[in-house]
C-alpha positions in Angstrom: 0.0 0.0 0.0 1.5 3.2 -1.1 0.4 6.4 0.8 1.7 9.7 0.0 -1.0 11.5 1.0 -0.6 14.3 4.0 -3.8 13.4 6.4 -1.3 12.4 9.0 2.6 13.3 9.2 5.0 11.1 8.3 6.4 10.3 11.8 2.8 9.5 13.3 2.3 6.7 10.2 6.3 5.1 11.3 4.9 2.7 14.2 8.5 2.4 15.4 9.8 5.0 18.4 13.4 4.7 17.2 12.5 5.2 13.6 10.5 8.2 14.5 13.5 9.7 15.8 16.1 9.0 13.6 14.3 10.7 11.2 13.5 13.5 13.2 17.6 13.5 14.1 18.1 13.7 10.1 15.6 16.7 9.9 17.9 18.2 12.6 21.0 17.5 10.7 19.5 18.9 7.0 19.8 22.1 5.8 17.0 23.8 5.0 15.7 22.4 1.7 18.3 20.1 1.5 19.7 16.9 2.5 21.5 16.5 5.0 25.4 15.9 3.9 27.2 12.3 5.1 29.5 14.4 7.6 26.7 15.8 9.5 25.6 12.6 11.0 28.1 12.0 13.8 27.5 8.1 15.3 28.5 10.2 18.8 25.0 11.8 18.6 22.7 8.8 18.1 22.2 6.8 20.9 24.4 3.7 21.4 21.5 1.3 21.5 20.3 2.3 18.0 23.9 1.8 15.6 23.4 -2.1 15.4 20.6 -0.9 13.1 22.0 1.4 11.5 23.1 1.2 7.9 24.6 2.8 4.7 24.3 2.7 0.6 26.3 4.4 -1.7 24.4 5.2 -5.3 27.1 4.4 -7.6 26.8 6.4 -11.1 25.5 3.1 -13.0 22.9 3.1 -10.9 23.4 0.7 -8.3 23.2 0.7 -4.6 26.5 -0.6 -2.5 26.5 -1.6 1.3 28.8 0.8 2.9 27.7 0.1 6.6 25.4 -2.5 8.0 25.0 -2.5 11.7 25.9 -5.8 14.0 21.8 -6.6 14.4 21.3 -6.0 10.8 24.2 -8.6 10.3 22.9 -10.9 12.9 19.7 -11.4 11.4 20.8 -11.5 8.1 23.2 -14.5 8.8 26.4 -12.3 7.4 27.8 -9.3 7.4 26.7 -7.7 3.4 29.1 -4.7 3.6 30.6 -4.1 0.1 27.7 -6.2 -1.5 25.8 -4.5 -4.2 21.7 -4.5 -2.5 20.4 -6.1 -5.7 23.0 -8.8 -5.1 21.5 -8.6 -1.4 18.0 -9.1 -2.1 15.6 -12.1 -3.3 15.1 -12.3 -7.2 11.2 -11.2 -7.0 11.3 -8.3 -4.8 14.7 -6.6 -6.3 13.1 -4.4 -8.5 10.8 -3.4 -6.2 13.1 -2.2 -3.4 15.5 -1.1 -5.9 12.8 1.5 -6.6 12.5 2.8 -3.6 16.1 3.1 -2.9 16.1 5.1 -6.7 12.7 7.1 -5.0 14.6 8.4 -1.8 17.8 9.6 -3.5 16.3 11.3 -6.8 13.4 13.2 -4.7 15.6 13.4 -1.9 12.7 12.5 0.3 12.7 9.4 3.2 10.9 6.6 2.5 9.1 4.3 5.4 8.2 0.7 4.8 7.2 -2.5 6.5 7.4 -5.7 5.0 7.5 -9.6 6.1 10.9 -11.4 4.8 12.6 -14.5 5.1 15.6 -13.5 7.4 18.9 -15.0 6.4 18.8 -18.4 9.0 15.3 -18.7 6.9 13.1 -17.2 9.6 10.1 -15.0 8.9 9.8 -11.8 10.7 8.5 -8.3 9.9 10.7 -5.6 9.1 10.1 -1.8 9.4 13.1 0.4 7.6 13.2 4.4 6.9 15.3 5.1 3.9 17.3 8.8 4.6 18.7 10.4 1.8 21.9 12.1 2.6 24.7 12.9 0.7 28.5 12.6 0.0 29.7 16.3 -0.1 28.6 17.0 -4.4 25.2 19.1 -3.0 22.7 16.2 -4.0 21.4 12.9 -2.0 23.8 10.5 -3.5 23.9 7.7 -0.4 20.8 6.6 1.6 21.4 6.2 5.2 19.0 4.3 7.7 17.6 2.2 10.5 15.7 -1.3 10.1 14.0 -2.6 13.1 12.6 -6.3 13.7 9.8 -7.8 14.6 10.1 -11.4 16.8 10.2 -14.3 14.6 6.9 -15.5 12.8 4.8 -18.7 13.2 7.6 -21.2 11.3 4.2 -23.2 11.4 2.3 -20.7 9.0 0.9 -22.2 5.8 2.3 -23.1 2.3 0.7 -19.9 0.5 2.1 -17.3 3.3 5.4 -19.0 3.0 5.4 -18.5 -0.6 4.8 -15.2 -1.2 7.8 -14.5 0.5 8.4 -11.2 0.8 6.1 -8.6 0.7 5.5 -4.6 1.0 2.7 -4.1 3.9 2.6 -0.3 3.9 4.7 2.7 2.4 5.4 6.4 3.1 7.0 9.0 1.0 7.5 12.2 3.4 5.8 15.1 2.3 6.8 19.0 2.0 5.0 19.6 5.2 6.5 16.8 7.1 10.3 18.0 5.8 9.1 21.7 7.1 8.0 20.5 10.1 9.6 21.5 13.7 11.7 19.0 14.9 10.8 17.5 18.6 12.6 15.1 20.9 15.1 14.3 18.1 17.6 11.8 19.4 20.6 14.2 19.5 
């Protein structure tokens, strides 16, 4: 479900406290009708507990997306450590387009992007996963990485049936902030 519309603000459709307020800590670190450049987010101003879900992509110039920082928990549940990978060497053959998109979406409108989705977690467990896609960039004046946080849901039924199990993984809800939500005052950021 795609919602772009403005009846409620961006961070009161993000379910996710910590979410919420790393993106309120990006709107902190952006300039004014801009985004935020990679030097402006200092790890020493997020809260400890939040870097293992932390991560980083770098939008190369043919397009792709490469793994430039993936956080401990991110690793943990994914069964490996994917730093240096390429995402669409990352991701399952029928959903690559799909997140490729909105990895393309966040850095060309240099808007975040919220989504939740159920996946099949690298030791093959099903679990829900809630990311925020933050478009920052490397110092050239324009979003050119996308910086984050992914947070997990506990481990689903492994006893769910055949057709859940083969859908494998799937987009539940996303958001695409607006121009009010970027203009909006920042409260209780993280910093």
């Amino acid at each position: 479900m795609r919602d772009g519309s403005t009846g409620l603000a961006f961070t009161k459709k993000i379910r996710e406290r910590e979410i919420r307020e790393i993106f309120r800590y990006w709107l902190e670190c952006r300039p004014r009708g801009s985004v935020p450049d990679r030097g402006s987010i200092d790890p020493k101003t997020i809260p400890h507990e939040y870097l293992p879900n932390l991560f980083l992509y770098e939008h190369e110039p043919e397009g792709r997306f490469r793994c430039k920082l993936i956080g401990t928990d991110i690793a943990r549940i994914l069964g490996k450590d994917e730093t240096g990978r390429y995402l669409d060497e990352m991701l399952d053959p029928a959903v690559v387009k799909e997140r490729l998109d909105l990895f393309e979406q966040t850095v060309t409108s240099g808007r975040p992007v919220y989504y939740r989705y159920h996946a099949i977690a690298g030791r093959g467990e099903r679990r829900l996963f809630s990311r925020i896609l933050l478009p920052v960039s490397s110092g050239r004046g324009k979003a050119d990485q996308v910086f984050g946080m992914v947070r997990y849901g506990p481990m689903e039924n492994p006893a769910m049936d055949r057709n859940s199990r083969a859908a494998g993984s799937r987009l539940l809800q996303v958001v695409t902030a607006t121009d009010d939500d970027l203009a909006a005052p920042t409260d209780s950021a993280v910093k």
